[in-house]
C-alpha positions in Angstrom: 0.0 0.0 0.0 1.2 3.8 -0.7 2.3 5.3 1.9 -0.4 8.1 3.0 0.7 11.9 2.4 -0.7 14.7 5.2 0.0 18.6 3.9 -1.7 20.1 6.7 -2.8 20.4 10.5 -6.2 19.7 10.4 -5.8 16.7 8.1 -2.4 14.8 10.7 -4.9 15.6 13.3 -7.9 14.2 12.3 -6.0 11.2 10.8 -3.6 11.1 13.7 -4.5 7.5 15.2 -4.7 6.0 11.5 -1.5 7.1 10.6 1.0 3.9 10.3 4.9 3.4 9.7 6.0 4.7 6.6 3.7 7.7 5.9 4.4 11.2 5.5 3.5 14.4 7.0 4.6 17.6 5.4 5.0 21.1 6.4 5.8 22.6 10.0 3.5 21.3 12.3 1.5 23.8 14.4 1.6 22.9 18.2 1.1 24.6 21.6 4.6 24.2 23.7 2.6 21.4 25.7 2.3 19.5 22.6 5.5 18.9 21.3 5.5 15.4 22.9 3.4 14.4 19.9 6.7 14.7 17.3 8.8 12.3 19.3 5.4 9.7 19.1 5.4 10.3 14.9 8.8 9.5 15.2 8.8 6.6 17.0 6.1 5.2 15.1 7.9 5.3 12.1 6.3 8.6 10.2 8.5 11.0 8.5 8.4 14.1 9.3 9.2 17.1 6.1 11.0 18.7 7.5 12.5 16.5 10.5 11.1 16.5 13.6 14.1 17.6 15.2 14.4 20.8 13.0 10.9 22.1 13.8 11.7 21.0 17.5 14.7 23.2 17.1 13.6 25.8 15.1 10.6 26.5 18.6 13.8 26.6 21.2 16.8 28.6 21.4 17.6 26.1 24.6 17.5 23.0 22.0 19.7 24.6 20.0 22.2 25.9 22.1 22.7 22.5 23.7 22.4 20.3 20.4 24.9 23.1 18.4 26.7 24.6 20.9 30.2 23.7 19.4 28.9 26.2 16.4 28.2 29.0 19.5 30.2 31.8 20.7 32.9 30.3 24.0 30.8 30.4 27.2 27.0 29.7 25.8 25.4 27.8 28.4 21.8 26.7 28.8 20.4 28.0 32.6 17.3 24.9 33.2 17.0 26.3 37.1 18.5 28.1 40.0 20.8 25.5 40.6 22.5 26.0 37.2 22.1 29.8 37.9 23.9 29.1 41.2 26.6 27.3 39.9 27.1 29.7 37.2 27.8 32.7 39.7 31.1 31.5 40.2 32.0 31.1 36.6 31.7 34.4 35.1 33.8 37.5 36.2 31.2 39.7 37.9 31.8 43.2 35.9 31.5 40.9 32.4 28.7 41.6 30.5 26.4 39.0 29.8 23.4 38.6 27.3 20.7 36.6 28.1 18.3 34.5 25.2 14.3 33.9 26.2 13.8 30.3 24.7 10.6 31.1 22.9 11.1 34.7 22.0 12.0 36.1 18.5 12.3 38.9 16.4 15.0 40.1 19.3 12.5 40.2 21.8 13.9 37.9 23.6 17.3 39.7 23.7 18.4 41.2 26.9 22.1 42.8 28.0 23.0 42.6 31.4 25.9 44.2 33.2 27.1 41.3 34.8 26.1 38.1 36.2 24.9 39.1 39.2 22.2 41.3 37.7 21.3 38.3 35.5 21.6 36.3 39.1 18.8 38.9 40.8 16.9 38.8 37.8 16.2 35.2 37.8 15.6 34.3 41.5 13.4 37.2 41.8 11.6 35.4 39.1 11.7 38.3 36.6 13.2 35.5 34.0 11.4 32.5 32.9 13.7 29.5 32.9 15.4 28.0 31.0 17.3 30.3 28.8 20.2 30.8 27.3 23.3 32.5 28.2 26.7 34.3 26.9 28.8 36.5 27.5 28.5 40.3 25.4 31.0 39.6 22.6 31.5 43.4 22.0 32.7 44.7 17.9 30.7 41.6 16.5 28.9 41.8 13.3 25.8 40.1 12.6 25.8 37.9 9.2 22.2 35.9 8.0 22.4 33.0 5.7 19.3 31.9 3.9 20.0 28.0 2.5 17.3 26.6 0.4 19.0 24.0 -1.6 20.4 25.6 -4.7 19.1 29.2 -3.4 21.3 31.0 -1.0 22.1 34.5 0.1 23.6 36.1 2.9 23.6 39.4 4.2 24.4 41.7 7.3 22.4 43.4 9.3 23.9 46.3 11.0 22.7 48.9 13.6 24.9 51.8 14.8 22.3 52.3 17.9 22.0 49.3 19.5 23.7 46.1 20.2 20.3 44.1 18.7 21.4 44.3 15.1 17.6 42.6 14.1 16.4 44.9 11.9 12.8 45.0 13.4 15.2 47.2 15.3 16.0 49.7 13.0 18.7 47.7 11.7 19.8 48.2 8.2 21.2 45.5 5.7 23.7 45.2 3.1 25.2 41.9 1.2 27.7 39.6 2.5 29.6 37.4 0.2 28.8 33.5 0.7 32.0 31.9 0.2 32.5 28.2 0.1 33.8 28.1 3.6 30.6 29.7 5.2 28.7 27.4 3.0 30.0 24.4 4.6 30.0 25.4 7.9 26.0 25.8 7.4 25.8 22.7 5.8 27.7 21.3 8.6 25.1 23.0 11.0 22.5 22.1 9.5 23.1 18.3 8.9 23.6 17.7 12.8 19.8 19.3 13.6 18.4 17.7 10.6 17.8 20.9 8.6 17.2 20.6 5.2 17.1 24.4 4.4 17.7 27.0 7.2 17.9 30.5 7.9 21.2 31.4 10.2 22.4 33.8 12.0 25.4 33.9 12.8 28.4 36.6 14.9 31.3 37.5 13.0 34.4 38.6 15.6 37.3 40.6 14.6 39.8 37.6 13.8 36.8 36.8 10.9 35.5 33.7 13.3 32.1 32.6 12.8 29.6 31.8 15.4 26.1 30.7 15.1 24.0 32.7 17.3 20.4 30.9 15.8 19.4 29.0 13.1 15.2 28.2 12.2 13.7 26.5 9.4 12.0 30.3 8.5 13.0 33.7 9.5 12.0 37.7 8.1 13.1 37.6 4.1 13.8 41.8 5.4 17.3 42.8 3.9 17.0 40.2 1.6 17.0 39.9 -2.2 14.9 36.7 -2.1 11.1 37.4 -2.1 8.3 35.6 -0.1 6.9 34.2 -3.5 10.0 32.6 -4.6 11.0 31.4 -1.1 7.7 30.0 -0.3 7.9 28.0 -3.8 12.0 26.8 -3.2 10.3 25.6 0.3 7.8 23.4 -1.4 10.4 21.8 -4.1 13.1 20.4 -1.2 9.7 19.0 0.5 8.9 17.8 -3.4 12.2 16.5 -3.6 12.4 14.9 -0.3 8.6 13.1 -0.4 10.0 11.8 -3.7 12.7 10.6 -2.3 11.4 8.6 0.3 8.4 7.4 -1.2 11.1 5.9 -3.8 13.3 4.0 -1.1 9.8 2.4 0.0 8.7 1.2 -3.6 12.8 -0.4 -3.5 11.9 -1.8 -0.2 8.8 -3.7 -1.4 10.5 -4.2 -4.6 13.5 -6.2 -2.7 10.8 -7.9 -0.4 8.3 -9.4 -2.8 5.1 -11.2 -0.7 4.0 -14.2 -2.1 
């Protein structure tokens, strides 16, 4: 039998019981925080997800992604869970080093706060004014800010730069300008993206003085602002890699009933 294809929401949810090893949900799937349980059941059941379940898992936490591709992050990004992680993290941080502190859930900078030192970010927390977890790092001062859209064949990158404030987002007043994508950068997104199961990606990343590059987040879709790509044309490249990877797997199942003939 064909394996059964689910574009949206209302269809994987209505059909969510029925669905059986070997069929195939496509598109980002809409859930509440207190859902997200339900991707690692797909999974485990056997259902692919396009794109993976781990990239729409990681593209809904900054935590997830600072502790699956933290090797990609700045020196001294740390995930804070609780007070005992703040606790312990008192006595790692010099206390007049700035610090800036990620809300999981937030985007669009939002979630973006600069604090003078760890002790503020200490106060802060027990006081309950942050929600754990969240990430942390320290203020890496001079950086530029570099995004790099990936969709397959289709990329561009370009900085975003504000003179004004230390949130180069340009919901911020930002501005933009283009950044040459040379094979290097290329790979280290590939790179990135293959170990959270990304097949296309937008990410950000902060560029130091020496010309180091470190991932500061990466989602499956991000604001196309300062960009040459257009929401048309994005939107379509989206739905050709999910084309191209429903193809693609429906294929290796016809080759696996092919090799396994029932008599």
């Amino acid at each position: 039998m064909p394996a059964s294809i689910i574009r949206d929401n209302k269809s994987l949810f209505a059909r969510y019981e029925e669905l059986v090893a070997g069929d195939i949900v496509v598109g980002r799937i809409r859930l509440r925080t207190s859902e997200e349980g339900l991707i690692t059941d797909l999974i485990q059941r056997g259902i692919h997800l396009v794109p993976s379940g781990l990239s729409q898992l990681c593209s809904r936490s900054k935590v997830l992604q600072a502790q699956l591709l933290k090797k990609f992050m700045g020196p001294g990004t740390c995930v804070v869970h609780d007070h005992h992680d703040m606790q312990r993290l008192v006595g790692q941080f010099r206390d007049n080093e700035p610090l800036v502190c990620k809300l999981d859930r937030a985007n669009g900078g939002t979630g973006i706060f600069r604090f003078p030192s760890i002790e503020d970010v200490y106060t802060q927390s027990m006081l309950g004014s942050l929600d754990y977890p969240f990430v942390l790092q320290p203020f890496y001062a001079g950086c530029r800010d570099v995004r790099v859209v990936m969709l397959g064949d289709v990329r561009e990158a370009y900085e975003r730069h504000n003179s004004k404030n230390f949130r180069h987002n340009l919901h911020f007043g930002g501005t933009s300008r283009s950044w040459p994508l040379d094979p290097e950068l290329q790979e280290l997104c590939e790179r990135i993206m293959n170990r959270a199961g990304f097949p296309y990606a937008h990410l950000d990343f902060l560029v130091n003085a020496d010309g180091d590059f470190w991932l500061s987040e990466i989602n499956l879709r991000g604001g196309l602002r300062g960009a040459e790509l257009n929401q048309g044309d994005y939107l379509a490249q989206v739905e050709k890699i999910h084309a191209g990877i429903v193809d693609g797997l429906c294929e290796q199942q016809q080759e696996s009933r092919g090799n396994n003939p029932v008599f």
